[in-house]
C-alpha positions as CSV (number, residue, x, y, z in Angstrom):
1,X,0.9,-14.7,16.0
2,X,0.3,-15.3,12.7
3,X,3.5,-14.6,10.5
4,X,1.3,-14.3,7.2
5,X,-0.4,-11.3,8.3
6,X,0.0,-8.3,5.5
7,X,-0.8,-4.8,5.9
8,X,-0.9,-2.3,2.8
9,X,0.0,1.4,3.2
10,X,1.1,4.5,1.5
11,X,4.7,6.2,1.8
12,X,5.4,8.9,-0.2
13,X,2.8,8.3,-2.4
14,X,3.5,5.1,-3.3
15,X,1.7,1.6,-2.5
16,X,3.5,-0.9,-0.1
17,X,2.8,-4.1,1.4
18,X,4.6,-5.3,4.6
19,X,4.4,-8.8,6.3
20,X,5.1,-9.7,9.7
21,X,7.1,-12.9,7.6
22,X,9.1,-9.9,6.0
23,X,10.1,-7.9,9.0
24,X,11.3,-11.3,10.9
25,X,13.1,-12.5,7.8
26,X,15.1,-8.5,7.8
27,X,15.4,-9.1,11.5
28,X,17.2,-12.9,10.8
29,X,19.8,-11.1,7.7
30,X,22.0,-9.3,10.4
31,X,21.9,-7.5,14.1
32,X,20.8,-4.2,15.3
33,X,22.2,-1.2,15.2
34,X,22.6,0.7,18.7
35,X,19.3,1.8,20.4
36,X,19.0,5.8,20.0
37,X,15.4,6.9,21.5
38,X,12.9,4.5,19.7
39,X,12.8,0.6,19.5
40,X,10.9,-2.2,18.3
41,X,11.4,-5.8,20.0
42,X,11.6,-8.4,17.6
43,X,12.0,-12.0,19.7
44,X,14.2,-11.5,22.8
45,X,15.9,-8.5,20.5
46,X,15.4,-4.6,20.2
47,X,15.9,-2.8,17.2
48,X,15.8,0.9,15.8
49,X,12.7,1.3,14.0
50,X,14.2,2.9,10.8
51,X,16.8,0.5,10.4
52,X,14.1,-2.7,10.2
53,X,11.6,-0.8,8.8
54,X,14.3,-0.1,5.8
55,X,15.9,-3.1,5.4
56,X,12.1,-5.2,5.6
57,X,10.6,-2.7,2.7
58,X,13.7,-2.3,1.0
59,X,12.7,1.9,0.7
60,X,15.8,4.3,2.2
61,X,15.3,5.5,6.1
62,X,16.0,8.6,4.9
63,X,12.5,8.5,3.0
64,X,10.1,7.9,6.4
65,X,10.9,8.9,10.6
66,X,11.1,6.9,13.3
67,X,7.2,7.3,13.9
68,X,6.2,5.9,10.5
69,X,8.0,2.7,10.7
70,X,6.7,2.5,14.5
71,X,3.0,2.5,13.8
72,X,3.3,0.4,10.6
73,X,4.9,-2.1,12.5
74,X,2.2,-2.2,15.3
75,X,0.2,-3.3,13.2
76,X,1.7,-6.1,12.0
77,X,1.7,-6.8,15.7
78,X,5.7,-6.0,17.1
79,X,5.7,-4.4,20.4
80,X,7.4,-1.2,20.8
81,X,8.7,1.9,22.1
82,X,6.4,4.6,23.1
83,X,5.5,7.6,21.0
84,X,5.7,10.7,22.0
85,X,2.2,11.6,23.5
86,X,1.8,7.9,24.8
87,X,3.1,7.5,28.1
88,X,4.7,4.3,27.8
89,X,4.9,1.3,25.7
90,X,1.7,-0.9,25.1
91,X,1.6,-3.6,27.5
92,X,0.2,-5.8,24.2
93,X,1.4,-5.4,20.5
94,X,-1.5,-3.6,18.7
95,X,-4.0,-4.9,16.7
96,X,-3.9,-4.3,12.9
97,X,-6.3,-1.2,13.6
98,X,-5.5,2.3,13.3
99,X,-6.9,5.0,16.0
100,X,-9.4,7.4,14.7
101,X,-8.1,10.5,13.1
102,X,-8.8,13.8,15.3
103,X,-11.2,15.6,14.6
104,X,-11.0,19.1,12.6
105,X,-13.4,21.8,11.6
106,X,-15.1,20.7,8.2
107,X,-15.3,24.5,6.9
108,X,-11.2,24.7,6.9
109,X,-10.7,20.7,5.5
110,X,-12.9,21.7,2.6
111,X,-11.3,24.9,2.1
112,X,-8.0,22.9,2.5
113,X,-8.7,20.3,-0.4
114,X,-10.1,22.9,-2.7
115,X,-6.8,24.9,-2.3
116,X,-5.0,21.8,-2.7
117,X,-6.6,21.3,-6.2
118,X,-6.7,25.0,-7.3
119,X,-2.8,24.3,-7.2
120,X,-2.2,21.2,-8.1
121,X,-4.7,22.3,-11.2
122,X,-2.6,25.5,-12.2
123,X,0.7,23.2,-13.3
124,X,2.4,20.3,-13.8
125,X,3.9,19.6,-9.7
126,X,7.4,18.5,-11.4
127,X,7.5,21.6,-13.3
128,X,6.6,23.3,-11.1
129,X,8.9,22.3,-8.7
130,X,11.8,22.8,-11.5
131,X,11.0,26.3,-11.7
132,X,10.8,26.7,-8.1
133,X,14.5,25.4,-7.5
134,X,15.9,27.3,-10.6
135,X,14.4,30.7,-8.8
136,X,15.9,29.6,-5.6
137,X,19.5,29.6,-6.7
138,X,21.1,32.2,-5.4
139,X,18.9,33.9,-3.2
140,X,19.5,35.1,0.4
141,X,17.2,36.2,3.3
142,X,16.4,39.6,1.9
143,X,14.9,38.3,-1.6
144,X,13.7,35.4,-1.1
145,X,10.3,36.1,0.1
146,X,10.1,38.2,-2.9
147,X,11.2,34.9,-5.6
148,X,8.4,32.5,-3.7
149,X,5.6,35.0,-3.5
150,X,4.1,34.6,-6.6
151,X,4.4,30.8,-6.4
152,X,1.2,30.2,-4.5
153,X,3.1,28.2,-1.7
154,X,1.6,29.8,1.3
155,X,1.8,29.2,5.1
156,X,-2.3,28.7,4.9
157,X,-1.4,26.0,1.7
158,X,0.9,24.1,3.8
159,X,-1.5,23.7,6.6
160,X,-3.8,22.6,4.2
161,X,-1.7,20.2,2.9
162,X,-0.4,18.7,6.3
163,X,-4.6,19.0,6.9
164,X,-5.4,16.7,4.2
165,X,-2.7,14.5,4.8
166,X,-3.6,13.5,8.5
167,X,-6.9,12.5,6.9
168,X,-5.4,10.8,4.1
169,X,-3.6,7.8,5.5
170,X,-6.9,5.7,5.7
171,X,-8.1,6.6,2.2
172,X,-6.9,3.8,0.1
173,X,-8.7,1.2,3.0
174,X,-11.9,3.7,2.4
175,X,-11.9,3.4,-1.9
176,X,-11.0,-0.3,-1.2
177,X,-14.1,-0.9,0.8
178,X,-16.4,1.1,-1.0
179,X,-15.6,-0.2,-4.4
180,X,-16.1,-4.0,-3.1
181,X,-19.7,-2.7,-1.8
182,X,-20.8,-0.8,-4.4
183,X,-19.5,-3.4,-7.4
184,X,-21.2,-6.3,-5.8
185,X,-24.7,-5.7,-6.8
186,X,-23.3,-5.8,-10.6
187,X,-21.1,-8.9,-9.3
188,X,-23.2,-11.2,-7.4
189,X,-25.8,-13.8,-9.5
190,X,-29.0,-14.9,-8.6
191,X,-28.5,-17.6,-5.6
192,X,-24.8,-16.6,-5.5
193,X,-24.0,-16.8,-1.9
194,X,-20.6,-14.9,0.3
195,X,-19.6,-17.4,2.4
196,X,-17.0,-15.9,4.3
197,X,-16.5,-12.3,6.0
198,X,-15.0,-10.5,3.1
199,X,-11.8,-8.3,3.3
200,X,-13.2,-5.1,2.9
201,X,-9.5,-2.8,4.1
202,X,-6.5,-3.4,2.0
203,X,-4.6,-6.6,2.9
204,X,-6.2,-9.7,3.8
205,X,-5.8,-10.0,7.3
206,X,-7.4,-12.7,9.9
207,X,-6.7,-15.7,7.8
208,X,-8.3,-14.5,4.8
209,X,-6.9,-15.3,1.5
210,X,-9.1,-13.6,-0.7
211,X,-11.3,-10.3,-0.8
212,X,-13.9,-11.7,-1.6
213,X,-15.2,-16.0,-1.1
214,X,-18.3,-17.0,-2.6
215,X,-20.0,-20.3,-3.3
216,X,-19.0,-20.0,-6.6
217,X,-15.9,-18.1,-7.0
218,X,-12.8,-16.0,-5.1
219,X,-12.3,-12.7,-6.5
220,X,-9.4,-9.9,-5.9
221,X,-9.5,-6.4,-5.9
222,X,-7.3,-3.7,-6.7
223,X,-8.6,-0.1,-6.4
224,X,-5.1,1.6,-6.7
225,X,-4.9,4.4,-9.7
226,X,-1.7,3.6,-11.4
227,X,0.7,6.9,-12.1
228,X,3.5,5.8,-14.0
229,X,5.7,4.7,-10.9
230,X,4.0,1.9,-10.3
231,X,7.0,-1.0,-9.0
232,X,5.3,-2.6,-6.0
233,X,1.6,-2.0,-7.0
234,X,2.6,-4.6,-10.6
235,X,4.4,-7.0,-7.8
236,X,0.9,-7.3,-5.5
237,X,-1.1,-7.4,-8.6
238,X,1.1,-10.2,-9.8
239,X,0.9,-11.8,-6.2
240,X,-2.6,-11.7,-6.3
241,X,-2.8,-13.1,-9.9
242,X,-0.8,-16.0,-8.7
243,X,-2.4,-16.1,-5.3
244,X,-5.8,-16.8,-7.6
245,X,-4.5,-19.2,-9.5
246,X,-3.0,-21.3,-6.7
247,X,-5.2,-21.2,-3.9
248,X,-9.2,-21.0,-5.7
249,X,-9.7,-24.9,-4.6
250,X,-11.4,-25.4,-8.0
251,X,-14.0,-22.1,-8.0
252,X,-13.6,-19.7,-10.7
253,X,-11.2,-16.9,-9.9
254,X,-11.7,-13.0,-10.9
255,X,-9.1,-10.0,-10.9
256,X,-10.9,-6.9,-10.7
257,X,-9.0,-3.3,-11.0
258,X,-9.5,0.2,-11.5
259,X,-8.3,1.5,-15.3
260,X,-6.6,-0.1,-18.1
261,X,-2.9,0.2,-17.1
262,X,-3.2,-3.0,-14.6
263,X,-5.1,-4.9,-17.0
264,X,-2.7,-3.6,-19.9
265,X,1.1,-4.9,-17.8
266,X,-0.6,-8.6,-17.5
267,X,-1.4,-8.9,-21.1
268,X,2.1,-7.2,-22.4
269,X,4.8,-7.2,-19.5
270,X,8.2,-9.3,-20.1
271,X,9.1,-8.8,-16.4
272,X,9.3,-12.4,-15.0
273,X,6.8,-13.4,-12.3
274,X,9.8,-14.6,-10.4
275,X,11.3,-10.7,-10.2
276,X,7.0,-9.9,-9.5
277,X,6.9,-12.1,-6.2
278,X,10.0,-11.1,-4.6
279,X,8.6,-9.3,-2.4
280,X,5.7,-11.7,-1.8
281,X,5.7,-14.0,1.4
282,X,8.2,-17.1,0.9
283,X,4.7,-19.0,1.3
284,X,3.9,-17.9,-2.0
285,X,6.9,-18.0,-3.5
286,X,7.3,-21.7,-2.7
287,X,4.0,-22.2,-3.8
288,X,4.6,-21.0,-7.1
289,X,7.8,-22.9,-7.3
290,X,6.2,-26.0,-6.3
291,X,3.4,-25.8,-9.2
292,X,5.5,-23.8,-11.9
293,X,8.9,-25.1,-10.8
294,X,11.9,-23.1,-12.2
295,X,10.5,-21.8,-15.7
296,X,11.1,-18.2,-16.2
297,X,7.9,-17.4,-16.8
298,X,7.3,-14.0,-17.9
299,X,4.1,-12.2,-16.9
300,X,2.1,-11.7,-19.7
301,X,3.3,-15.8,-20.4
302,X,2.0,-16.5,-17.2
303,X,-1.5,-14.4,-17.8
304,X,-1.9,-16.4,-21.0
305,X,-1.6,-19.7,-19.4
306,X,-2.0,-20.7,-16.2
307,X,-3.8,-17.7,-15.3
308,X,-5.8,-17.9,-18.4
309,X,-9.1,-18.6,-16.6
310,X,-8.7,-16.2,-14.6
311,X,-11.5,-13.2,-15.6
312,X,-9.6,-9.8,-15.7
313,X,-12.3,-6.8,-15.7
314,X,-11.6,-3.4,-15.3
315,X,-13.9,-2.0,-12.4
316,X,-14.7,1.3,-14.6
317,X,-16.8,-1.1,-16.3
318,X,-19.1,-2.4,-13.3
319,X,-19.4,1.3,-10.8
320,X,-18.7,4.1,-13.8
């Protein structure tokens, strides 16, 4: 099995990456916990999803359930416990695939997402959620209803909501894929030839270090929309800077990414790359050790020179 593999994913609406080099280097920093219901064998050991699954993504258990950390960790290939509508346990750890979502009636998931923007439209959420707890306080059974009513949050809301979201988790792999495809017509130049199956989902999986390998050059892409909370999607786009810059084998090596922000924290950020990569595979990170030694490089220091070569472009630019 190969301990580089990488999968990317949303929790909470924020952008992780998880390697299988991660979850056995959690698994080596102490024991498990008591089995409850769930496990996930790691070696000749089983451990409770949640607590791995924490301590591997550094992110609370209290943030993401047992089933969560149990189909993320399938795909990076662990065997474990069954779910609840599976019978028993796969006889083989998954594949980094995901099953197709179920099918729903198209007339109530369109109705569902233009709910969804209708409210998210009407106010700031955070407000909004500040006004809602303030009306809250100090309500009981019999007024309650009344406080909420105006507020929009219905029962047909919420299932549009939990609608969008079953639909949702494969998103960012779709925008990933479909900006790739639609930007390399603009990218590609006369004679310019891909010479090795592109990554199209998020994460290079199957041995693949970059998105895309031409003749000529190895390019990365980033299609996240940064928000403001943006901690682990600066440390991937940091890994992948560095990843260009050590690993192109002489070709010339692009950065693509969606909006200014990305392009913005290279150019300006004081973080250190060293604080950027530790989350990164200790492959990397000895990598960059090995070239860059100790230095405390910051990342804008970094972008400026060893990375200089490296063409940044925003993809706004190339598919509008």
């Amino acid at each position: 099995m190969d301990d580089e593999r990488a999968i990317d994913f949303v929790l909470n609406g924020e952008q992780h990456r998880l390697s299988r080099t991660d979850v056995l280097s959690a698994a080596a920093r102490g024991g498990p916990e008591p089995i409850r219901t769930h496990w996930v064998s790691i070696g000749d050991q089983r451990w409770p999803p949640r607590q791995l699954f924490e301590r591997a993504l550094g992110v609370s258990r209290t943030e993401f359930i047992s089933h969560t950390a149990i189909r993320q960790l399938r795909r990076l290939g662990f065997p474990t416990s069954p779910l609840p509508d599976e019978r028993e346990a796969p006889d083989e750890p998954e594949q980094p695939t995901e099953p197709l979502a179920p099918r729903s009636d198209l007339g109530a998931a369109v109705k569902s997402f233009i709910d969804l923007h209708e409210f998210f439209g009407q106010e700031a959420l955070s407000s909004r959620v500040g006004r809602l707890e303030a009306l809250l306080e100090g309500a009981d059974s019999e007024t309650v209803d009344a406080r909420m009513a105006p507020e929009g949050l219905t029962d047909d809301l919420l299932k549009g909501a939990l609608l969008v979201r079953q639909h949702a988790g494969r998103v960012n792999d779709l925008i990933h894929a479909a900006v790739i495809v639609r930007a390399l017509p603009s990218i590609l130049e006369p004679g310019e030839r891909i010479v090795r199956r592109p990554s199209l989902a998020s994460g290079n999986g199957g041995g693949r270090k970059f998105d895309l390998e031409t003749d000529r050059r190895v390019v990365e892409f980033k299609a996240a929309e940064w928000k403001g909370r943006d901690t682990m999607r600066k440390r991937m786009l940091v890994a992948d800077l560095v990843g260009l810059v050590l690993e192109r084998d002489g070709r010339r090596a692009e950065l693509y990414v969606l909006g200014r922000q990305p392009l913005d924290y290279l150019r300006t950020s004081t973080s250190t790359v060293e604080w950027a990569l530790g989350r990164s595979s200790p492959n990397l990170r000895e990598a960059y050790k090995q070239r860059f030694g100790s230095a405390e490089l910051t990342v804008s220091q970094f972008t400026a020179g060893p990375a200089a070569d490296v063409v940044l472009r925003d993809l706004n630019e190339i598919i509008g």
